[in-house]
PQR file of N, CA, C, O and H, with PARSE charges and radii, in Angstrom:
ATOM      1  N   UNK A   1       0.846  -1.185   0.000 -0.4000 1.5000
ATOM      2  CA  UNK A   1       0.000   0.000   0.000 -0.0000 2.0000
ATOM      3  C   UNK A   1       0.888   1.244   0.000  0.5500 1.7000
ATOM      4  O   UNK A   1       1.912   1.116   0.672 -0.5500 1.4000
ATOM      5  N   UNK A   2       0.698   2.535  -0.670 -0.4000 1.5000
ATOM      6  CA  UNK A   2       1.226   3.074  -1.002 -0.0000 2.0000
ATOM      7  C   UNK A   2       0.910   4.553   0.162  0.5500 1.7000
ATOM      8  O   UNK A   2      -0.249   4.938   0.319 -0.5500 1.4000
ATOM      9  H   UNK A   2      -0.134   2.639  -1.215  0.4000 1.0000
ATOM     10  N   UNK A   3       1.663   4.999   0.627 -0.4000 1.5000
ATOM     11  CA  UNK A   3       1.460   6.223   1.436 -0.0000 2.0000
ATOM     12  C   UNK A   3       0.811   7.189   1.518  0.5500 1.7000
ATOM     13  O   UNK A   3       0.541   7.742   2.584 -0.5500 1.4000
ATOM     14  H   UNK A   3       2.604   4.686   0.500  0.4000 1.0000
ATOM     15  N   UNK A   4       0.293   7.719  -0.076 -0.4000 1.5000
ATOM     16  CA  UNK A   4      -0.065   8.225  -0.632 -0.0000 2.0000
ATOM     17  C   UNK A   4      -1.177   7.617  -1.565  0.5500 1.7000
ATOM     18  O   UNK A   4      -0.886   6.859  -2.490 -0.5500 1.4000
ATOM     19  H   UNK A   4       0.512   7.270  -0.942  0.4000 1.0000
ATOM     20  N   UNK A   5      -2.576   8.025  -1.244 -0.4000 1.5000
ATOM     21  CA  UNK A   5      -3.561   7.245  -1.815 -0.0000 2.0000
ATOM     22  C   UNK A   5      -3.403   7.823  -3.385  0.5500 1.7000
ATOM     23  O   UNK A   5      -3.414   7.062  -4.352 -0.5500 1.4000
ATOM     24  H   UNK A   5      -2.812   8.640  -0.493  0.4000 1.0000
ATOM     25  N   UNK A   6      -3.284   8.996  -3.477 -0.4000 1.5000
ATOM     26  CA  UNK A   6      -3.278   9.697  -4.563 -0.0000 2.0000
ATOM     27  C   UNK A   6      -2.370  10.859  -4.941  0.5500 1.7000
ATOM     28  O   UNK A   6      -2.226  11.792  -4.150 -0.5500 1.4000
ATOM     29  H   UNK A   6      -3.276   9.615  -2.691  0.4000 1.0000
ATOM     30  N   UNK A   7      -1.658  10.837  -6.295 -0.4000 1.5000
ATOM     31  CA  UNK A   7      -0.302  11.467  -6.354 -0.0000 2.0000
ATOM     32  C   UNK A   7      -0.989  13.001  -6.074  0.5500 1.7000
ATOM     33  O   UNK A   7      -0.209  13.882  -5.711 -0.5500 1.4000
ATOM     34  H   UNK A   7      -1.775  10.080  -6.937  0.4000 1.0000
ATOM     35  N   UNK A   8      -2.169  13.281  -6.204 -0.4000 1.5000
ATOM     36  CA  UNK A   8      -2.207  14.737  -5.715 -0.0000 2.0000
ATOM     37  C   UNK A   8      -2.058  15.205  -4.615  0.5500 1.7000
ATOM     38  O   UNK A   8      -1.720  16.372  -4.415 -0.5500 1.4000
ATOM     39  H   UNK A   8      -2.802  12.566  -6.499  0.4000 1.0000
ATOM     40  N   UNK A   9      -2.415  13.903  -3.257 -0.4000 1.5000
ATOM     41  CA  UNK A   9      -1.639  14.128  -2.213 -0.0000 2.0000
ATOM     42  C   UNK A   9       0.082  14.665  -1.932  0.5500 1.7000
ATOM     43  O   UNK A   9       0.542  15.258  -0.956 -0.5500 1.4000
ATOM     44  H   UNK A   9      -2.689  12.955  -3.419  0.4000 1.0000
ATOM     45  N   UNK A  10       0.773  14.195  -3.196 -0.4000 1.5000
ATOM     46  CA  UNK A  10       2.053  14.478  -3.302 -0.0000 2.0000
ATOM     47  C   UNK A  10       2.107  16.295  -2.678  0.5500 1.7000
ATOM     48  O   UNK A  10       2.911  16.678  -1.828 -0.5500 1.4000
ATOM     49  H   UNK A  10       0.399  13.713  -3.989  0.4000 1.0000
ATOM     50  N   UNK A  11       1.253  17.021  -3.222 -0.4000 1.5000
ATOM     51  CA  UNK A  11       1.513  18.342  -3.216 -0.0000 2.0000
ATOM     52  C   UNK A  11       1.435  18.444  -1.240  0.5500 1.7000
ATOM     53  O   UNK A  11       2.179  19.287  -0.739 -0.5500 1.4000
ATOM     54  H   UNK A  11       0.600  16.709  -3.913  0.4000 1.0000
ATOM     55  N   UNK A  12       1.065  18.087  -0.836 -0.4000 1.5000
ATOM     56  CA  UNK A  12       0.933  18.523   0.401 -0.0000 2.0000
ATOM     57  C   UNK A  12       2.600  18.151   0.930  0.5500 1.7000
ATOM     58  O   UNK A  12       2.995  18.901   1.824 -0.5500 1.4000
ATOM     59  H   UNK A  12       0.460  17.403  -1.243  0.4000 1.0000
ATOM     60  N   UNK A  13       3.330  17.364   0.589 -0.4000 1.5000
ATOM     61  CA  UNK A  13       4.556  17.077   1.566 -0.0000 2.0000
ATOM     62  C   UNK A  13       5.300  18.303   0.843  0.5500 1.7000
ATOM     63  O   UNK A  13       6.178  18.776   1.565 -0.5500 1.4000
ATOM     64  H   UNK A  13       3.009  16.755  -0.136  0.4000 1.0000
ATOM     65  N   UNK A  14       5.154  19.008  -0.548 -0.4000 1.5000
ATOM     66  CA  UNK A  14       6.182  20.324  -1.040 -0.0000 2.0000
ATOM     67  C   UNK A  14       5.587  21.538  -0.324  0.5500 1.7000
ATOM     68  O   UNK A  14       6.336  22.430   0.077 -0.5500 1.4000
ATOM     69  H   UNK A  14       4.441  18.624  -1.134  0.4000 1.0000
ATOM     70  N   UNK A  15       3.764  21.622  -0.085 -0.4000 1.5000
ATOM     71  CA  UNK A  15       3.535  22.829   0.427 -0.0000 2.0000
ATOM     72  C   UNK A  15       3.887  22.998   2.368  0.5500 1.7000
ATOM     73  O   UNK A  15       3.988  24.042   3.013 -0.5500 1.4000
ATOM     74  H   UNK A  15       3.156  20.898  -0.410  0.4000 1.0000
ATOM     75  N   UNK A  16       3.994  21.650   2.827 -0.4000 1.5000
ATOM     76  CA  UNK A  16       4.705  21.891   4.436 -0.0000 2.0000
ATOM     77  C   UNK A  16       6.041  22.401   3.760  0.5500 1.7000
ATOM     78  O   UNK A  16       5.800  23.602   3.881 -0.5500 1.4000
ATOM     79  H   UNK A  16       3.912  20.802   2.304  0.4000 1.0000
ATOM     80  N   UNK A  17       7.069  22.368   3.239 -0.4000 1.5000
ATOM     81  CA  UNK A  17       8.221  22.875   2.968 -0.0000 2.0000
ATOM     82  C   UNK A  17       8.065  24.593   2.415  0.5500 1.7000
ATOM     83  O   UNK A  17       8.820  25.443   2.888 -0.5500 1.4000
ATOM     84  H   UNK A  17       7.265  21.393   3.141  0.4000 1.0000
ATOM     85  N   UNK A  18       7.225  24.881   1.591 -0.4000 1.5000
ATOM     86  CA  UNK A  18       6.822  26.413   1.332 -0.0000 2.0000
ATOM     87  C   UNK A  18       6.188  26.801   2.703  0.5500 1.7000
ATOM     88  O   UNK A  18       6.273  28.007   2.935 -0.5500 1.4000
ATOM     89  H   UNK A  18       6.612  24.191   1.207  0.4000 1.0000
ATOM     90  N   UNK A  19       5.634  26.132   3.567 -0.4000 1.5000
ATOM     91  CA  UNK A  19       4.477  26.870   4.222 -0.0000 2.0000
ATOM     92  C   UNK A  19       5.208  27.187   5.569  0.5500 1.7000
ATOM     93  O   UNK A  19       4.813  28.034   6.371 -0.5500 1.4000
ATOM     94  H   UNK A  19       5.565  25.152   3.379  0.4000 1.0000
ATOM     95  N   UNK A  20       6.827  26.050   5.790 -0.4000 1.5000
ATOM     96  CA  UNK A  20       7.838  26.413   6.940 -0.0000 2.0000
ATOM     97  C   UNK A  20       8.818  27.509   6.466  0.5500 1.7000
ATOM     98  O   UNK A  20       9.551  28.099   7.260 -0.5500 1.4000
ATOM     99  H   UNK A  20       7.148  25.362   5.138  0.4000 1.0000
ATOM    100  N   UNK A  21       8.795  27.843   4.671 -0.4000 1.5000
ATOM    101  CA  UNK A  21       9.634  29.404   4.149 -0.0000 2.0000
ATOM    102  C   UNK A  21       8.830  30.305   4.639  0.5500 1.7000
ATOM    103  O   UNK A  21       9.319  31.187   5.345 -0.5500 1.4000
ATOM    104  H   UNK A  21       8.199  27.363   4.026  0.4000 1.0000
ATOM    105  N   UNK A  22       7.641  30.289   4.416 -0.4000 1.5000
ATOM    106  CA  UNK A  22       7.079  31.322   4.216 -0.0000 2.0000
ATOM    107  C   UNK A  22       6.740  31.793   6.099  0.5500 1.7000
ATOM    108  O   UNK A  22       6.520  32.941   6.486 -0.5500 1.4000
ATOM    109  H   UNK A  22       7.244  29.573   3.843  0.4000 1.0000
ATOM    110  N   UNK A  23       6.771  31.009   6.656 -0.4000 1.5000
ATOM    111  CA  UNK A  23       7.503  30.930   8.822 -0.0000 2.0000
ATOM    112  C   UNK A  23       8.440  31.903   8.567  0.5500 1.7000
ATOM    113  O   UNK A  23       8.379  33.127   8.688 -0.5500 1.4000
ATOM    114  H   UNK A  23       6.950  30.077   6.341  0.4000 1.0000
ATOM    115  N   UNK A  24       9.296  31.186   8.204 -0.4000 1.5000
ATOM    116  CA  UNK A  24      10.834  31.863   8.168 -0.0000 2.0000
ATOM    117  C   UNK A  24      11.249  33.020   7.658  0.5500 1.7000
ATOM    118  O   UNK A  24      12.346  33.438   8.028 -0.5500 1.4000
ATOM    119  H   UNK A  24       9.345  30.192   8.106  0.4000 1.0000
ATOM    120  N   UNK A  25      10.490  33.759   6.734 -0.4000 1.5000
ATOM    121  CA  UNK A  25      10.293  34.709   6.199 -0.0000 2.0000
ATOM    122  C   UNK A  25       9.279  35.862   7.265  0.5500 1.7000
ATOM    123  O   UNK A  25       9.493  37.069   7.382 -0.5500 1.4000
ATOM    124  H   UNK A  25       9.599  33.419   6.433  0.4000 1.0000
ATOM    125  N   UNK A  26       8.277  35.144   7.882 -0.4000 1.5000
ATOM    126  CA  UNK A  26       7.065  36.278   8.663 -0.0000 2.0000
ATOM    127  C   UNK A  26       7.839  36.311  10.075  0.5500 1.7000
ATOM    128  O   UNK A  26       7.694  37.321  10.763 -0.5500 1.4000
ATOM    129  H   UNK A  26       8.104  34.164   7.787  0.4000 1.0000
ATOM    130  N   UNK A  27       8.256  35.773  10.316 -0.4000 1.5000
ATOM    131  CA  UNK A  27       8.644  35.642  12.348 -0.0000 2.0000
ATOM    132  C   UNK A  27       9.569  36.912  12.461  0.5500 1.7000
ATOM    133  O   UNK A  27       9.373  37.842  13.244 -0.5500 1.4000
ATOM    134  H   UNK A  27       8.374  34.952   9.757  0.4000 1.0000
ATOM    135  N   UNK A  28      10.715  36.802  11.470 -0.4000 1.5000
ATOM    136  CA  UNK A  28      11.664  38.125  11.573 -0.0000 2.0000
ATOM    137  C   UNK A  28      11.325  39.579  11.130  0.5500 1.7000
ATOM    138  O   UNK A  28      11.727  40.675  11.522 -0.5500 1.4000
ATOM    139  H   UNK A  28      10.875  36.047  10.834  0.4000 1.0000
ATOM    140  N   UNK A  29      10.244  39.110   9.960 -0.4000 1.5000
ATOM    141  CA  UNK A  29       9.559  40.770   9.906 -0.0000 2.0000
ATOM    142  C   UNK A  29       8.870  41.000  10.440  0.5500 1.7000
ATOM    143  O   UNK A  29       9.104  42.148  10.818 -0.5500 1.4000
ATOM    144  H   UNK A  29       9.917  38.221   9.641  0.4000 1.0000
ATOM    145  N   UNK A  30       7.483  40.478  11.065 -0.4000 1.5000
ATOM    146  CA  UNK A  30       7.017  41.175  12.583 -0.0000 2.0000
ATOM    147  C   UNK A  30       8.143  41.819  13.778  0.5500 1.7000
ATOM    148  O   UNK A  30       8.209  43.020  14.043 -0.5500 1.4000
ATOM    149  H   UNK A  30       7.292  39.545  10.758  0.4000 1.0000
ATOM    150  N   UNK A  31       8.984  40.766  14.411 -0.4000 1.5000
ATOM    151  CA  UNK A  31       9.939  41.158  15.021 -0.0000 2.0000
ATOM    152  C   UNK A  31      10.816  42.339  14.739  0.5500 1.7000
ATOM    153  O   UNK A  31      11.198  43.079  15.645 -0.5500 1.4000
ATOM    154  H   UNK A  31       8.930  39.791  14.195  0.4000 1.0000
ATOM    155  N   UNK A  32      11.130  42.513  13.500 -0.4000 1.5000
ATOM    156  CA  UNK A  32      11.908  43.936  13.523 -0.0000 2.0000
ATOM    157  C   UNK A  32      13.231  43.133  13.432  0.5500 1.7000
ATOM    158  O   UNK A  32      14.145  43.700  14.032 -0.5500 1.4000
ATOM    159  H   UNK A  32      10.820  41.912  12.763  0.4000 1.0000
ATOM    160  N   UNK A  33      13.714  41.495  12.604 -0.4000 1.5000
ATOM    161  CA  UNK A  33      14.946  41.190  12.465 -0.0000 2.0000
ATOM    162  C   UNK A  33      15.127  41.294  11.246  0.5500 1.7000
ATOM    163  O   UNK A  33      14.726  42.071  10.380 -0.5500 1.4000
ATOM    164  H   UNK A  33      12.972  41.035  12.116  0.4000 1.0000
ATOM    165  N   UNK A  34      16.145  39.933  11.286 -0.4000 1.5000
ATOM    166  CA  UNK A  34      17.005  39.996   9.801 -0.0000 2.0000
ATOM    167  C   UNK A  34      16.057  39.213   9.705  0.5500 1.7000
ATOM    168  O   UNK A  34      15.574  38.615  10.666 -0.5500 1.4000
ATOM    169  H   UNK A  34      16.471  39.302  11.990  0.4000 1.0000
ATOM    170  N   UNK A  35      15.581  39.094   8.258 -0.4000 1.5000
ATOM    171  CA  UNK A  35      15.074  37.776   7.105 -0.0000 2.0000
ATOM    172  C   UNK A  35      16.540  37.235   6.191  0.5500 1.7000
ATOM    173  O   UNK A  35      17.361  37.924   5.584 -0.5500 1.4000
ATOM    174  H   UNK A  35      15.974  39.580   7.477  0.4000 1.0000
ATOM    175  N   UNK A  36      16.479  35.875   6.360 -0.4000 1.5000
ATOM    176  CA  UNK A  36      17.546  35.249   6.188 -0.0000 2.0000
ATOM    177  C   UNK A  36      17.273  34.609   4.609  0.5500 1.7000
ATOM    178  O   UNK A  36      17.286  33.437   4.233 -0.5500 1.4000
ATOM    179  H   UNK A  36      15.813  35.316   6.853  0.4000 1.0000
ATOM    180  N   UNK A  37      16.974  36.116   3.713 -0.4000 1.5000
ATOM    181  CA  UNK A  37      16.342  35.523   2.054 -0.0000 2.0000
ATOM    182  C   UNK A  37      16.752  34.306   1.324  0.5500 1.7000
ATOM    183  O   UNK A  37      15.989  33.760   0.528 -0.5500 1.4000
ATOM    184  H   UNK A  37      16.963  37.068   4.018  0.4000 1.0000
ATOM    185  N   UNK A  38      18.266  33.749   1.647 -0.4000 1.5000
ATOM    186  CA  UNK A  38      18.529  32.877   1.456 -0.0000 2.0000
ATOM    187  C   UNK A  38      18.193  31.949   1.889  0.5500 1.7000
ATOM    188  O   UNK A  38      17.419  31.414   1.095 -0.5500 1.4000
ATOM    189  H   UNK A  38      18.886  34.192   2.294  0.4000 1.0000
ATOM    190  N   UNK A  39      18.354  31.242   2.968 -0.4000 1.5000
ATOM    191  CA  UNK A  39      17.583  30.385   3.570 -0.0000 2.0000
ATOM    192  C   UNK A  39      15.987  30.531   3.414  0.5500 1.7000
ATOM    193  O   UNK A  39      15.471  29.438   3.650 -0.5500 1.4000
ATOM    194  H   UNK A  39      18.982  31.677   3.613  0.4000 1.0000
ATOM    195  N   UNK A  40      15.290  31.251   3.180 -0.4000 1.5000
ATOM    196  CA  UNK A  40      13.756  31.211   2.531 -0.0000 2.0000
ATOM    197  C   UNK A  40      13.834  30.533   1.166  0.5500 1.7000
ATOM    198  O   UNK A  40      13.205  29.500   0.938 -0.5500 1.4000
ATOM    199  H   UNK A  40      15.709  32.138   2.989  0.4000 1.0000
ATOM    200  N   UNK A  41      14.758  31.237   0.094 -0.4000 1.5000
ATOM    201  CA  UNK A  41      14.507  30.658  -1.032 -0.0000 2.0000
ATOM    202  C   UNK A  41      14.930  28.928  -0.894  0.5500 1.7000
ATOM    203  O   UNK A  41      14.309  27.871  -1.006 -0.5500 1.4000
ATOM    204  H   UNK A  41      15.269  32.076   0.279  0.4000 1.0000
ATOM    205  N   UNK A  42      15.749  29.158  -0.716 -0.4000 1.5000
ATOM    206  CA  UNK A  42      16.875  27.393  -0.214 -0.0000 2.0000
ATOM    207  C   UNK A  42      15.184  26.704   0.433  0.5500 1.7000
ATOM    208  O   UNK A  42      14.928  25.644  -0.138 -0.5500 1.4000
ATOM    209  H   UNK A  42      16.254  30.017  -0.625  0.4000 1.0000
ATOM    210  N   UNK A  43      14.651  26.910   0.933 -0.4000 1.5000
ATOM    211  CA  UNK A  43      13.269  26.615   1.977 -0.0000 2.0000
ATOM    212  C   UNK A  43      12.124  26.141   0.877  0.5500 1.7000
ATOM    213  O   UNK A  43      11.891  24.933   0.814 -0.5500 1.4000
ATOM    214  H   UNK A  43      14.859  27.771   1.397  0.4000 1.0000
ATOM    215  N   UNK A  44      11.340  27.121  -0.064 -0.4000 1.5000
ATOM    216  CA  UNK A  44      10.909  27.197  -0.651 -0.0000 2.0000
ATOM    217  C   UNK A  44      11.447  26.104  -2.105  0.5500 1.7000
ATOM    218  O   UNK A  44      10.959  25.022  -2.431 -0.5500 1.4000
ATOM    219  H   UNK A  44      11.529  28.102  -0.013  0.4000 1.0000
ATOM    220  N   UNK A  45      12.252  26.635  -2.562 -0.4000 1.5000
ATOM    221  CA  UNK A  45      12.829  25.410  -3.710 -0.0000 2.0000
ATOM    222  C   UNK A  45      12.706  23.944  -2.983  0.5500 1.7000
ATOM    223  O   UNK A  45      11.877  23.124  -3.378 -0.5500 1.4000
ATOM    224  H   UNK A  45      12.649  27.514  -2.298  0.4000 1.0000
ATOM    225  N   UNK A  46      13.288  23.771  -2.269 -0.4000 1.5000
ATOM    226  CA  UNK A  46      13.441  22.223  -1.462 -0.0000 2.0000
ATOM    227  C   UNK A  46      11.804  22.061  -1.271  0.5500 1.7000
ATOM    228  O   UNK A  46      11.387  20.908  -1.167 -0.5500 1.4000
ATOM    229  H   UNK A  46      13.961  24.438  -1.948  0.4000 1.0000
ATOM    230  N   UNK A  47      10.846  23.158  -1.218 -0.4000 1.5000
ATOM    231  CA  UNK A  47       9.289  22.238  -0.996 -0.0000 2.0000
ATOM    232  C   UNK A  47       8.580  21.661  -2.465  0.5500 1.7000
ATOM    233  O   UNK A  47       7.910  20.683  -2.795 -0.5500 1.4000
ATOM    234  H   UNK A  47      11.185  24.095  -1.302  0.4000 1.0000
ATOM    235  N   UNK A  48       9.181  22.946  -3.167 -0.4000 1.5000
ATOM    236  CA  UNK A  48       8.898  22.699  -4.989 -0.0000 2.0000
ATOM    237  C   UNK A  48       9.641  20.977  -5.333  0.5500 1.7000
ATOM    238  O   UNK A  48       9.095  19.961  -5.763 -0.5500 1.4000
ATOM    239  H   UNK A  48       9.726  23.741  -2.899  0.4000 1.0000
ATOM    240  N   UNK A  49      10.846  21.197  -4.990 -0.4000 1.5000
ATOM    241  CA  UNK A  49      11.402  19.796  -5.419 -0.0000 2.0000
ATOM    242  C   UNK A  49      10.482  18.108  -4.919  0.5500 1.7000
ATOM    243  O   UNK A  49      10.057  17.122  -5.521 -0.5500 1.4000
ATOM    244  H   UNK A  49      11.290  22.022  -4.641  0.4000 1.0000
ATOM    245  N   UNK A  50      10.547  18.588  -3.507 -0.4000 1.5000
ATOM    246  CA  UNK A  50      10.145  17.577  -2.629 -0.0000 2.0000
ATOM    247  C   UNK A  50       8.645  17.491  -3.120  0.5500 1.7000
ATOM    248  O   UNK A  50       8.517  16.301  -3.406 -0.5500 1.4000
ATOM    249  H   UNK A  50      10.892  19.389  -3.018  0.4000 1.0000
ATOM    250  N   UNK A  51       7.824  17.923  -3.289 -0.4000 1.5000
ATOM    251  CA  UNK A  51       6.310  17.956  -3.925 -0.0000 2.0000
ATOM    252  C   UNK A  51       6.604  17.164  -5.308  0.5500 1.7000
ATOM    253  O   UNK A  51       6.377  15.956  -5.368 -0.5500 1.4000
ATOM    254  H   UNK A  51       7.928  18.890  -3.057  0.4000 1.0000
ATOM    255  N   UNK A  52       7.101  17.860  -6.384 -0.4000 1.5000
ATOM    256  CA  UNK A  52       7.449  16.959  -7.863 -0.0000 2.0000
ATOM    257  C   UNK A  52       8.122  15.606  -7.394  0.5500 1.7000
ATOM    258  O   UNK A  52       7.511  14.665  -7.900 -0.5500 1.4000
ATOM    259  H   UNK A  52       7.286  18.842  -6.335  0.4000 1.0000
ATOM    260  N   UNK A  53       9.009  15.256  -6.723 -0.4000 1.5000
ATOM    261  CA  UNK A  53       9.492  14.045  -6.514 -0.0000 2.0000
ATOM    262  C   UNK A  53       8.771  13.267  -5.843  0.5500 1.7000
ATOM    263  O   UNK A  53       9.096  12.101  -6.069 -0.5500 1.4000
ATOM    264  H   UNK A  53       9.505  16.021  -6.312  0.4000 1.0000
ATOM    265  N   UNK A  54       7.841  13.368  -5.032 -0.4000 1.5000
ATOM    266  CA  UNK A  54       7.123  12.884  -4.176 -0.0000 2.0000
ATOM    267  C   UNK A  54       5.546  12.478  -5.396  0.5500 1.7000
ATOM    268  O   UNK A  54       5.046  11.373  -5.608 -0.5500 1.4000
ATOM    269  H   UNK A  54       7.577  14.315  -4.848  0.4000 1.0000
ATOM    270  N   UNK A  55       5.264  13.418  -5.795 -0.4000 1.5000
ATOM    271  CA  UNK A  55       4.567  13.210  -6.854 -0.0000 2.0000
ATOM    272  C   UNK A  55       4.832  12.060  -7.803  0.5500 1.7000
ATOM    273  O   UNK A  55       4.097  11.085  -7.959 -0.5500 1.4000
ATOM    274  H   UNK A  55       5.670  14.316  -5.622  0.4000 1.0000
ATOM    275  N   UNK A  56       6.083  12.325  -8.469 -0.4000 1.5000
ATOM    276  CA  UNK A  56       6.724  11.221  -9.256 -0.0000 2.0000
ATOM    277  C   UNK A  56       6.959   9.985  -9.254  0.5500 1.7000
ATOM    278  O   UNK A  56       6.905   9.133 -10.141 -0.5500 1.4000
ATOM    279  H   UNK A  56       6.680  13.117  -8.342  0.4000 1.0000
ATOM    280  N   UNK A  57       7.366   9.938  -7.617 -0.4000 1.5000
ATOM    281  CA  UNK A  57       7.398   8.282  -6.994 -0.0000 2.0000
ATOM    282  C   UNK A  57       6.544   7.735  -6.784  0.5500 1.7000
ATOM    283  O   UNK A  57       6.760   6.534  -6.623 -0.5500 1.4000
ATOM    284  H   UNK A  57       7.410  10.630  -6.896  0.4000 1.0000
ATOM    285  N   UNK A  58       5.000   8.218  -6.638 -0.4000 1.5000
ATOM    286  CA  UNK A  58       3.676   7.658  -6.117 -0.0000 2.0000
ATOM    287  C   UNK A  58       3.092   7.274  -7.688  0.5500 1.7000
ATOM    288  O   UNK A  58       2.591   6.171  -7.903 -0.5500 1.4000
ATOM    289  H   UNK A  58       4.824   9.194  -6.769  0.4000 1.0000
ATOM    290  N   UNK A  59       3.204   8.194  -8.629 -0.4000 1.5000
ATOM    291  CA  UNK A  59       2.574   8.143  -9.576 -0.0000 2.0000
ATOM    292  C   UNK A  59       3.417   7.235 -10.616  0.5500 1.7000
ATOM    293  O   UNK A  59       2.966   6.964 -11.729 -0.5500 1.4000
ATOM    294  H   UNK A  59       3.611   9.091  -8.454  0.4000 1.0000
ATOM    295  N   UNK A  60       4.893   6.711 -10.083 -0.4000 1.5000
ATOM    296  CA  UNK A  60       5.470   5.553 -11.169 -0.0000 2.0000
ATOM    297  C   UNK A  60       5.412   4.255 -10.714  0.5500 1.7000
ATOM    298  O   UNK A  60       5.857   3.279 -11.319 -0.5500 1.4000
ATOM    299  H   UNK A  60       5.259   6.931  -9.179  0.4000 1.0000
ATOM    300  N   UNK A  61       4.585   4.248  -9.111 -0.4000 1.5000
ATOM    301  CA  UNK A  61       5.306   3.026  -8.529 -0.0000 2.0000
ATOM    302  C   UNK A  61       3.853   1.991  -9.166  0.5500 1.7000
ATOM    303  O   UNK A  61       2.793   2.357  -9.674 -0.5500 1.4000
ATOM    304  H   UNK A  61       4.224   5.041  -8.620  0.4000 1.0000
ATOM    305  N   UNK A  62       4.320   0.784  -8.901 -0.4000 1.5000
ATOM    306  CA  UNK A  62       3.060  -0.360  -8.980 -0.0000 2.0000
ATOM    307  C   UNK A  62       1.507   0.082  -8.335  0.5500 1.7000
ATOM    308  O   UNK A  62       1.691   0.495  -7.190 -0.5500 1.4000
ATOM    309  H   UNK A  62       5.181   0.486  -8.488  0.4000 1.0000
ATOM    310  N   UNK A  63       0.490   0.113  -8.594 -0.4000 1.5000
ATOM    311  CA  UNK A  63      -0.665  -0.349  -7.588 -0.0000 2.0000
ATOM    312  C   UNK A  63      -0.933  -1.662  -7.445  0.5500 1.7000
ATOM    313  O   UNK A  63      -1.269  -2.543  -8.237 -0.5500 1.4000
ATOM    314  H   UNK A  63       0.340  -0.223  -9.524  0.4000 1.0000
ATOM    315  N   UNK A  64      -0.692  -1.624  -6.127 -0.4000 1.5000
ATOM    316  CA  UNK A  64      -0.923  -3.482  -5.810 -0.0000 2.0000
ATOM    317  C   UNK A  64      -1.959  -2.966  -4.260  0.5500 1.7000
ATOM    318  O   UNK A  64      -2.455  -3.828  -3.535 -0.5500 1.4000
ATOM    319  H   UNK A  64      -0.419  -0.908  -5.484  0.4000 1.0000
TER
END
């Protein structure tokens, strides 16, 4: 059985990865800090990736 009933579920494991950038991005501008833009984008790409790959593996593997 596959983890993922359906590869559109895939999108939810890339949007927790956008949805912990987009944390990382709001906590320091309320506060009045640094935003660490790099580490947001680095944040954001890694949820894009992780969503398509996650997608990819559900949607090539066997249904059994």
């Amino acid at each position: 059985m596959h983890p993922l009933r359906h590869p559109r579920n895939a999108a939810l494991v890339g949007i927790l990865f956008v949805g912990i950038a987009a944390i990382y991005w709001f906590v320091p501008s309320v506060g009045s800090g640094h935003v660490d833009v790099a580490g947001m984008t680095m944040l954001a790409a890694l949820g894009i990736a992780m969503g398509v790959m996650a997608y990819v593996l559900v949607a090539g593997s066997p249904r059994e």
